[in-house]
C-alpha positions in Angstrom: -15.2 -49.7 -13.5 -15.4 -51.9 -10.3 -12.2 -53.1 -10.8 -10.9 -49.4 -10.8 -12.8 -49.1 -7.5 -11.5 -52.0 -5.6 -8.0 -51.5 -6.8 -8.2 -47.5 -5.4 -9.8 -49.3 -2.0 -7.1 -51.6 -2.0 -4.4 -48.9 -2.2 -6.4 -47.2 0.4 -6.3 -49.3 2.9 -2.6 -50.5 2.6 -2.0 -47.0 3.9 -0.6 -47.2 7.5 -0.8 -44.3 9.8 3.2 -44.3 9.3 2.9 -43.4 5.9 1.0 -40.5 6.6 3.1 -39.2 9.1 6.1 -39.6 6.4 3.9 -37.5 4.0 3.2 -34.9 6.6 7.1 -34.4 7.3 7.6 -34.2 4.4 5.6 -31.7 2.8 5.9 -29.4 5.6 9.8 -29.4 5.0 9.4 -28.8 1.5 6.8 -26.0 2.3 9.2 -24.4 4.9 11.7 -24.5 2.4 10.1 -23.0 -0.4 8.6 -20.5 2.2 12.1 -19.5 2.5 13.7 -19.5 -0.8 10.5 -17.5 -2.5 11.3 -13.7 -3.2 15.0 -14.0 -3.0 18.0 -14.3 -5.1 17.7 -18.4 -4.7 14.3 -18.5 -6.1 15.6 -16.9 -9.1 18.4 -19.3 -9.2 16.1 -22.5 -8.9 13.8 -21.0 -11.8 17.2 -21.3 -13.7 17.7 -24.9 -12.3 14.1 -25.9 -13.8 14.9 -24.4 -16.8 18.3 -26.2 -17.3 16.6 -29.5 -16.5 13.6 -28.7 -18.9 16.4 -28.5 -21.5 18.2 -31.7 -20.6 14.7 -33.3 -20.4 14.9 -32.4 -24.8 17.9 -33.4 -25.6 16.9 -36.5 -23.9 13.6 -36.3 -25.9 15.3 -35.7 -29.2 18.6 -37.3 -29.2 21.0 -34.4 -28.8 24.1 -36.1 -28.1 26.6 -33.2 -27.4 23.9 -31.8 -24.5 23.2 -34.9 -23.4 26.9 -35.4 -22.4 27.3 -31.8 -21.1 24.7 -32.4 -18.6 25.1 -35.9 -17.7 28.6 -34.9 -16.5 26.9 -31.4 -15.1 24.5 -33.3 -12.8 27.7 -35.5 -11.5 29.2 -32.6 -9.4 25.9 -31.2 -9.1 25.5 -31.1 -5.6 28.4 -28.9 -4.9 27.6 -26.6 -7.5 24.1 -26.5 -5.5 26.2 -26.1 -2.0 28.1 -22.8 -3.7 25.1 -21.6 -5.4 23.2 -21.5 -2.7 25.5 -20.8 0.4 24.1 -17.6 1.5 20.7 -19.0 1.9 21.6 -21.9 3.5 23.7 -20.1 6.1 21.1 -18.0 6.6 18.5 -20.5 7.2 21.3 -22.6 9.5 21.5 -19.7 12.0 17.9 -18.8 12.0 17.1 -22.4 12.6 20.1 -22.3 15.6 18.5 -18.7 16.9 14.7 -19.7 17.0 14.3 -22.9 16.7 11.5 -24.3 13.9 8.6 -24.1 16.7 9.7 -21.9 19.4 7.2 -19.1 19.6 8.9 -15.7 19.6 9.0 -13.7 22.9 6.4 -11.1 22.2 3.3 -11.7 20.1 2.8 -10.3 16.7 0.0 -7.9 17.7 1.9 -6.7 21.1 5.0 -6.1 18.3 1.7 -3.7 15.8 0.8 -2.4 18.9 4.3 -0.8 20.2 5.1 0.2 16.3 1.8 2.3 16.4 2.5 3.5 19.9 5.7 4.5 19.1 3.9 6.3 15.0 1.2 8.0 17.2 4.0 9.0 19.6 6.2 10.4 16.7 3.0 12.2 14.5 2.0 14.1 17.9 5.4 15.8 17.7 5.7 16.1 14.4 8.9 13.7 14.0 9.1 12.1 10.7 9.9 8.5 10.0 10.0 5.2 7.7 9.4 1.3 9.1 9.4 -0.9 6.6 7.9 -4.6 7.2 8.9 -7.1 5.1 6.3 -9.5 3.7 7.0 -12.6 1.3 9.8 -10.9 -0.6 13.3 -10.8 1.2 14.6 -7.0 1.9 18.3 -8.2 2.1 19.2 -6.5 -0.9 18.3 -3.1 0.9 19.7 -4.0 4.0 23.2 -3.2 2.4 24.8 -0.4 4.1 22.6 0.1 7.0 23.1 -0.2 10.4 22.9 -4.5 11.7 20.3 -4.1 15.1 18.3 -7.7 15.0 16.6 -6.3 17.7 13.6 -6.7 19.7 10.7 -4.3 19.0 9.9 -1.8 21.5 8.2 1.3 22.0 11.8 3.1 22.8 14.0 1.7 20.4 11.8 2.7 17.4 11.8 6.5 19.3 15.2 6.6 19.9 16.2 5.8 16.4 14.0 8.6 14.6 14.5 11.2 17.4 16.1 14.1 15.2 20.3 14.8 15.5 20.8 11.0 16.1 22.8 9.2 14.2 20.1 6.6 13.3 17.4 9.5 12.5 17.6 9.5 8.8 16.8 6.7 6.6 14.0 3.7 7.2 14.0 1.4 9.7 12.8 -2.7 8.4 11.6 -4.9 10.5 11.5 -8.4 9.6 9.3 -10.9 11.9 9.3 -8.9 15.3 12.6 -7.5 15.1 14.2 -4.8 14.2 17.0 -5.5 11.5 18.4 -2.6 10.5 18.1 1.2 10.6 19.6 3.7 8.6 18.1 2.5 5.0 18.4 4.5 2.0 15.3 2.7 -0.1 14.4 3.6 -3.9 12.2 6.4 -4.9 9.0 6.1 -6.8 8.8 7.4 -10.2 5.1 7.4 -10.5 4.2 10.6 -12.0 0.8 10.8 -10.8 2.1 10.9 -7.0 1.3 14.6 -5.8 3.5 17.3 -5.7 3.6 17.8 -2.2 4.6 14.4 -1.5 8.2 14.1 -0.1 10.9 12.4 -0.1 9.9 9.8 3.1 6.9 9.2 1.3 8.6 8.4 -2.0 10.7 6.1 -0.8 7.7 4.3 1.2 5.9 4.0 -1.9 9.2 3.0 -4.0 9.3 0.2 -1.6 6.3 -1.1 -2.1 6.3 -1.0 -5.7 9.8 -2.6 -6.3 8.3 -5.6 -3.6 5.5 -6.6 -1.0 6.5 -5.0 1.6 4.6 -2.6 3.3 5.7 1.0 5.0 4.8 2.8 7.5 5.6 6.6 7.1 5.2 9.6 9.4 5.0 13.0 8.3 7.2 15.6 10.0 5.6 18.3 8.6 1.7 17.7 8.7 1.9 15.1 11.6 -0.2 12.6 9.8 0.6 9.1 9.8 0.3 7.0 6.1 0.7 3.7 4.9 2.0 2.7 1.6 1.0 -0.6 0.1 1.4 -2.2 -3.1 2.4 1.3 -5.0 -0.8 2.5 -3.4 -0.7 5.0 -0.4 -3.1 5.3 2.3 -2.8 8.9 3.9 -4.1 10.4 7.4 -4.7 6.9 9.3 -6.2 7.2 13.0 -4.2 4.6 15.5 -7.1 2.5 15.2 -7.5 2.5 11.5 -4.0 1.7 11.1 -3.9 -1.4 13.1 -6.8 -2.9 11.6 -4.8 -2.2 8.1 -1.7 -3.7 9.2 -3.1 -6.8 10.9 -4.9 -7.0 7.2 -2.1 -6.6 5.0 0.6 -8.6 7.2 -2.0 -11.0 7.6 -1.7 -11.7 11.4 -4.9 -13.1 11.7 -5.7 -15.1 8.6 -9.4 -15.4 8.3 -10.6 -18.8 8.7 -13.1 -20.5 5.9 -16.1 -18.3 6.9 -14.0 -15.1 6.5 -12.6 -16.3 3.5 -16.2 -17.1 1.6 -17.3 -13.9 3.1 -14.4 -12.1 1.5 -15.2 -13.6 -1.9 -18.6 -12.7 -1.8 -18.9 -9.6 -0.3 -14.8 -8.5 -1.2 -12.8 -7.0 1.4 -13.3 -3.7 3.0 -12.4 -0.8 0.9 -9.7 1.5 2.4 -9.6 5.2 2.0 -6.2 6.7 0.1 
């Protein structure tokens, strides 16, 4: 037992502070990366890479000669099959690296960006103008960005008028906003097929809630017809939200301020607050 002790001493205190900064780097690349790869089509395809290897880990295990030799002379060109497999992600991340930068703060804050979305809602409800903003979460939206209209821009009060205004060629659809931009407009999204939705429900909402089932993200609709403003989250969907109720909902939900350790234990004992649907 004190020989187990002085041997983990020892090991601590050959640790130089160079060592840790080498850990540091790298798990925040590898948490960056996985940050980016979770909830789209690469995830899905390095699942299947860690199942392959699970299986070339058994033949190994058991002696399987004819897989062995399939995948020792896979994992020989293996890197080039990774640089097709996963060219769209890494083009993707390339540019956004080249755009932002990996520190570089974006121009407006993340509450500034709530704030002119529900400036813009409120503005919309009051005149009974319907519309759909999408916010995508964890899970990438690319898949639904097919067809739409390319913006990648800034968020601002006028843009996200502009675009729903009725008669404009922008009007119908959803509008998804990834980060603080804009990325595209004009989205046709799936429908909910939840039978227990109500009957006056339309179509905007459907699609809200059809969102939010099929991923994580989280929609924003407004109703042109009563003039109330909803959110939809997780399949769930919370109707009739005051401006101030709706940015304490989506600062929750998109987690712009994540509660520090206090907030969290008080979460866990006391839960979160219960929202009204």
């Amino acid at each position: 037992m004190f020989d187990s002790i002085q041997w983990l001493i020892g090991i601590i205190k050959s640790i130089r502070i160079n060592d840790i900064i080498d850990i540091l780097i790298v798990a925040t690349i590898i948490y960056y990366l996985l940050k980016f790869i979770i909830g789209t089509r690469g995830w899905q395809i390095l699942i299947g890479l860690f199942i392959l290897l699970s299986i070339w880990l058994v033949a190994k295990i058991l002696h399987l000669p004819t897989i062995e030799w399939i995948f020792d002379n896979l994992w020989s060109i293996g890197i080039f099959i990774l640089i097709v497999v996963f060219q769209p992600e890494i083009r993707r991340g390339l540019a956004k690296l080249g755009e932002r930068g990996l520190f570089r703060y974006s121009l407006i804050s993340k509450k500034k960006a709530i704030d002119e979305i529900i400036r813009a809602a409120t503005f919309l409800a009051e005149r009974k103008i319907g519309a759909l903003i999408v916010f995508e979460r964890n899970i990438d939206l690319e898949n639904y960005t097919e067809g739409c209209v390319k913006l990648n821009a800034e968020i601002s009060l006028e843009l996200l008028i502009s675009i729903f205004i009725p008669q404009t060629p922008l009007h119908d659809g959803a509008v998804i906003i990834r980060d603080q931009e804009v990325v595209s407009a004009r989205c046709f999204l799936p429908l909910t097929i939840n039978p227990n939705i109500p009957k006056n429900i339309g179509t905007r909402h459907r699609a809200g809630i059809g969102i939010s089932e099929e991923t994580d993200a989280v929609a924003l609709i407004v109703s042109e017809e009563r003039g109330e403003i909803s959110l939809a989250v997780d399949g769930k969907l919370f109707r009739d939200l005051d401006p101030l109720t709706l940015r304490k909902k989506l600062i929750e939900v998109l987690e712009i301020e994540k509660p520090d350790f206090i907030g969290k234990l008080k979460n866990k004992l006391f839960g979160k607050k219960k929202w009204k649907k």
